[in-house]
N, C-alpha and C positions, 0 to 999 in steps of 0.2 A: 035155421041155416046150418048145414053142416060144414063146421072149421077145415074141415079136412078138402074144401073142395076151392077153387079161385074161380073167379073171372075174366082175372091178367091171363093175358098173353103170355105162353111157357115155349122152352125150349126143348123138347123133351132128351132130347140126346145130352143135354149141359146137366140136364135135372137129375141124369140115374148116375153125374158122377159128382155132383154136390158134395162138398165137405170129402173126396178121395183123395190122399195125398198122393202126389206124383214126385217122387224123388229126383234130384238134380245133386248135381256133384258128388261128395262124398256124405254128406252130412244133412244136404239142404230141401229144402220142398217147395212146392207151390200146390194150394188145394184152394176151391172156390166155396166162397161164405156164400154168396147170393149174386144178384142177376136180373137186371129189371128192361124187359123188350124184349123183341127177337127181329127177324130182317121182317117182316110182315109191320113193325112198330114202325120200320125207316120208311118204307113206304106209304103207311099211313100219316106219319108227319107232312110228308113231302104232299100228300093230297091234301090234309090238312082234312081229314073224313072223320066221320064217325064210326065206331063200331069197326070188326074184323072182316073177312071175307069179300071185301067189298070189290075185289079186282082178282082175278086169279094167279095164279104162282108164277104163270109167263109175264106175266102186264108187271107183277114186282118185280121179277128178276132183270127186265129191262129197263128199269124205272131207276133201280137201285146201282144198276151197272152203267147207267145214262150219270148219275147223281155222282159214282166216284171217280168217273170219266172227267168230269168236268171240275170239281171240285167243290160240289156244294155242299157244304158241311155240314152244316146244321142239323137234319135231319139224323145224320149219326150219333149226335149228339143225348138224341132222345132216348138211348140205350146206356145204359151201364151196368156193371162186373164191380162186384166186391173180391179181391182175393188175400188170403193169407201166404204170406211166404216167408220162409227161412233162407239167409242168406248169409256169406261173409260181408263184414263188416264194409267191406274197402267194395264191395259189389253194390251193397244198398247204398253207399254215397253216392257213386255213379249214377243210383237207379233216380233219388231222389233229388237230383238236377234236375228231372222232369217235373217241374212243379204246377204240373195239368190237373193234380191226380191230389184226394185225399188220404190223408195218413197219419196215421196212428201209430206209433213204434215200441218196441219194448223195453221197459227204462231202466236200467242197469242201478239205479240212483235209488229206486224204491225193490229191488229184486233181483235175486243173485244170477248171475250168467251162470248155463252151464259149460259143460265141460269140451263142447264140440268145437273144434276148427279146423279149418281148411288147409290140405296141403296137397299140390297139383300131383295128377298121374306124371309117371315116368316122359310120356309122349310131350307132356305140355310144358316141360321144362328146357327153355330155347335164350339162346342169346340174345341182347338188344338188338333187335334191326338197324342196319346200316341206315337207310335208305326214311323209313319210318322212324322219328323220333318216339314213340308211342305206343310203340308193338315191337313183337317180336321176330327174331332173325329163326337162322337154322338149329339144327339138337347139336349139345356139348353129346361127347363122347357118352358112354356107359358107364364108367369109373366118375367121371365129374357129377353124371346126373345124379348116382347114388348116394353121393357126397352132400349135395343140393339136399336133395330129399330127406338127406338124415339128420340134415342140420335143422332144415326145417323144423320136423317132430323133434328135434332135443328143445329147441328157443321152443317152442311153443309149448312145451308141455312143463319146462320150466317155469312160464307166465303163468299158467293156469296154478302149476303149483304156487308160486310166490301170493297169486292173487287170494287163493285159498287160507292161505297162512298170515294173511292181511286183515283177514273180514273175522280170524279169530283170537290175532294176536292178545296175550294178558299182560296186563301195567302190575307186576305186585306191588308197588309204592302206590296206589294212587287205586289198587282193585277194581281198572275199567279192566274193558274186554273188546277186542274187536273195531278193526277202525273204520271209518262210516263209509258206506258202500259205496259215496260216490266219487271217493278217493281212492278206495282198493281197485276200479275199477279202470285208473290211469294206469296200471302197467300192462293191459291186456292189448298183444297185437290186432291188426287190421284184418287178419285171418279169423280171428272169431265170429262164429257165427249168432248173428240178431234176427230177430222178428219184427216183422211188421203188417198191419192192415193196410191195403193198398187198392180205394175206389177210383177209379175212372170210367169217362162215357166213351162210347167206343170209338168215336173220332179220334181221340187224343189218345189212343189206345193205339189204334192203330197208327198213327206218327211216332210213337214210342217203338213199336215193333219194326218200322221201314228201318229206324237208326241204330236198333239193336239186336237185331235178327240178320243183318249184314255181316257179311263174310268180313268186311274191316272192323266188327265192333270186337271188344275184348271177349277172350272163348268164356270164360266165368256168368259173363252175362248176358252172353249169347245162347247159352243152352241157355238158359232162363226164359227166353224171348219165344224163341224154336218152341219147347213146352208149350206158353204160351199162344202160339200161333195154330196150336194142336187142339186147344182149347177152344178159342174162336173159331176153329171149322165147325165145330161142334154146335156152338153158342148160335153162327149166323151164318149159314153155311152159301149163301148166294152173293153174302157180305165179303165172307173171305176170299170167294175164286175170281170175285172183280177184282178185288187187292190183291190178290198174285199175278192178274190180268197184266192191271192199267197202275201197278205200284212197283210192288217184288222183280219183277220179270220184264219191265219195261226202263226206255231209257229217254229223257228227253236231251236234245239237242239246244246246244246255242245258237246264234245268229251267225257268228262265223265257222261253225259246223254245219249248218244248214247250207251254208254256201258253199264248201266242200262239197257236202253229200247230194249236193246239184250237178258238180262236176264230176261226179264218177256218177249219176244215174245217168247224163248226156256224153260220157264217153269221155270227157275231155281230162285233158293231165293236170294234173295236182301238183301243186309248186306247196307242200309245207311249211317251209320257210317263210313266205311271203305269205300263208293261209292270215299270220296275226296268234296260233297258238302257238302255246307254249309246247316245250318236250313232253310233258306229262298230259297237256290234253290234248296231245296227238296220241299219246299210247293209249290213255283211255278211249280217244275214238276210235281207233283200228280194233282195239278189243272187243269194242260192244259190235263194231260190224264185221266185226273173225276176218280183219284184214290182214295177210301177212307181213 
């Protein structure tokens, strides 16, 4: 048998960028280790068939767009993505709240951090949001931002130095050396960047992506998502244009939005006040229906 050849089911478009790093932020990456399925796997699950080819590319692509329509998960389930990524620290916390996903990270405790960390472009440096306790408002002036940004690189490159100067500090009373890495490793900020292995199957991949690929998620780990969502057209490519379809690009309605939006397809006047929503889900419904 020659090693060089499979049986499995390939991606071929995922396969010619295996192991290519795709840069994010200033410092960071995302590159795929490996990859098990493609949308041909999800619809084979869902038949529950044997062997490949068994239905043609229209009979999947309706089958799988039928499947993310509705909500039946499973079937996605049957695919997963290994990937490697470099990240700031305070991004991979974020990331690994999603605890869908296997992971492996890189341990400061047996292994020295390098020297790379994160500090936002000029653009991304904004005041807290009024309105959002959790995001950000509008840009400080030009003078403020440069101020931000230089403090930034002074603190941070002064950690890395101190942390440096930790791991090799000398006792001449006592002729140790260096204090153990998993203490030099508590002065380093949240900007630092870590690695980590990060499996998921592509259901919960895709929930990951709806909440972090959203124009409300934080910008840092939002490009992160966007990459990734670059990735998955790639991977499963009838998988992702449902999920832009019937996920990304769509919106569903409440019960007492639904009753509203009965009253303006029948012509009749909307009394908002008495609809039962609140301020906020009245602006969010006029937005999603571009009401003025």
């Amino acid at each position: 048998m020659d090693l060089e050849q499979t049986k499995r089911v390939i991606s071929v478009d995922l396969e010619n960028i295996l192991y290519e790093q795709f840069n994010v932020l200033d410092s960071g990456f995302i590159r795929v280790i490996d990859y098990m399925g493609n949308d041909s796997s999800i619809a084979q699950a869902a038949r529950v068939s044997y062997g490949k080819g068994t239905k043609t590319i229209s009979d999947d692509t309706g089958l799988i767009r039928y499947l993310l329509r509705y909500k039946h998960t499973t079937p996605f389930e049957m695919c997963e993505i290994k990937f490697h990524i470099k990240a700031p620290i305070f991004v991979a916390r974020q990331w690994l709240r999603h605890r869908t996903a296997n992971v492996n990270e890189y341990s400061a405790r047996y292994s020295i951090l390098d020297e790379s960390y994160y500090v936002p472009d000029h653009e991304q440096i904004k005041v807290q949001s009024v309105s959002n306790k959790q995001g950000r408002g509008e840009s400080f002036s030009k003078k403020t931002t440069n101020e931000i940004v230089n403090n930034l690189n002074i603190a941070s490159k002064e950690a890395v130095k101190l942390y440096q100067e930790l791991l090799t500090i000398a006792d001449s009373e006592s002729n140790k050396q260096g204090l153990a890495k998993e203490l030099a490793r508590i002065i380093l900020p949240v900007n630092m960047y870590t690695q980590f292995y990060w499996k998921i199957d592509l259901h919960n991949l895709l929930h990951f992506l709806m909440l972090r690929a959203d124009s409300h998620a934080q910008y840092e780990i939002r490009v992160y998502a966007e990459k990734m969502l670059e990735l998955v057209a790639k991977w499963v490519p009838i998988t992702y244009q449902a999920f832009l379809d019937y996920t990304v690009n769509s919106h569903t309605f409440s019960a007492k939005e639904m009753a509203v939006l009965h009253k303006i397809i029948n012509n009749e006047k909307v009394d908002y006040e008495a609809s039962g929503l609140s301020k906020r889900e009245v602006s969010t419904f006029k937005k999603h229906l571009k009401i003025t």
